[in-house]
C-alpha positions, 0 to 999 in steps of 0.5 A: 130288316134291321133291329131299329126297323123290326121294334118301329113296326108295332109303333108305326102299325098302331099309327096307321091304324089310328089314322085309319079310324074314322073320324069323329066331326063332333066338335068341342063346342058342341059336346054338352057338360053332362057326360050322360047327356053326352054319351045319349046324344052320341049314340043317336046321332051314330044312328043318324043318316047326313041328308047331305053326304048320304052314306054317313052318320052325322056324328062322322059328317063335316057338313054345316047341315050335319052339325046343325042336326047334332045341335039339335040332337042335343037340344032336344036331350037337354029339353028333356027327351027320350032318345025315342022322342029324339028320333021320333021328331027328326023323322016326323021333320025329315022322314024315315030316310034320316035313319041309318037303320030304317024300320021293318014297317010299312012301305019299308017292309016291301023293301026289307022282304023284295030281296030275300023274295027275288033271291027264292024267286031265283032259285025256284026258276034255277031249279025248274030250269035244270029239272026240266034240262035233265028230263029231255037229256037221252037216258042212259047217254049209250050208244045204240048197237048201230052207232057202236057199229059204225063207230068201230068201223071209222075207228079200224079204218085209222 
């Protein structure tokens, strides 16, 4: 590499990585005055599932649907809302599915317990597979004075 190359490196790998973050869909005729207000309303809508894009939050979705929920957000906020009364009315409207991190309660706790449970499942049914494998194995896995016999006999006639 020349010398120009090797001191554009830094630069360009901060570039790249910048490039590489995601991207924030919030526009500014969204944000509200107030800082706080502001900085509540974003750390919601990080928690916030896009019903239209599915695996994104509303604060990273471009969707109109995803910006009319970040309205919302806002609007709630500045009519004097927690952010648990925030949260609370948007899953009251759309259900838990809305959450990005759904509760451990109810019908979602069969889905929080079904993994950890198939996986113990598994092992047990591992286990008693390779017990019951080792136990109908030959003993000692020798040969009888017999085999020993005739095995030295085939080995002396090559």
């Amino acid at each position: 590499m020349t010398r120009g190359t090797t001191r554009l490196a830094p630069v360009i790998a901060v570039v790249l990585a910048t490039l590489a973050a995601p991207a924030q869909a919030v526009l500014p005729d969204e944000m509200l005055a107030d800082p706080a207000l502001e900085a509540r309303a974003r750390a919601i809508s990080t928690g916030l599932r896009c019903l239209v894009c599915r695996n994104e939050s509303i604060d990273e979705s471009h969707a109109p649907f995803a910006r009319d929920l970040r309205l919302l957000v806002r609007e709630r906020l500045v009519a004097g809302d927690t952010d648990a009364q925030v949260e609370a009315f948007l899953v009251a409207r759309f259900g838990e599915y809305v959450l990005l991190r759904p509760t451990a309660q109810g019908a979602n706790l069969i889905l929080w317990l079904a993994a950890p449970a198939m996986l113990l499942a598994g092992g047990a049914v591992a286990v008693t597979y390779v017990r019951r494998r080792a136990a109908s194995a030959p003993g000692d896995g020798g040969l009888s004075a017999d085999e020993e016999a005739r095995l030295k006999a085939l080995l002396d006639r090559d």
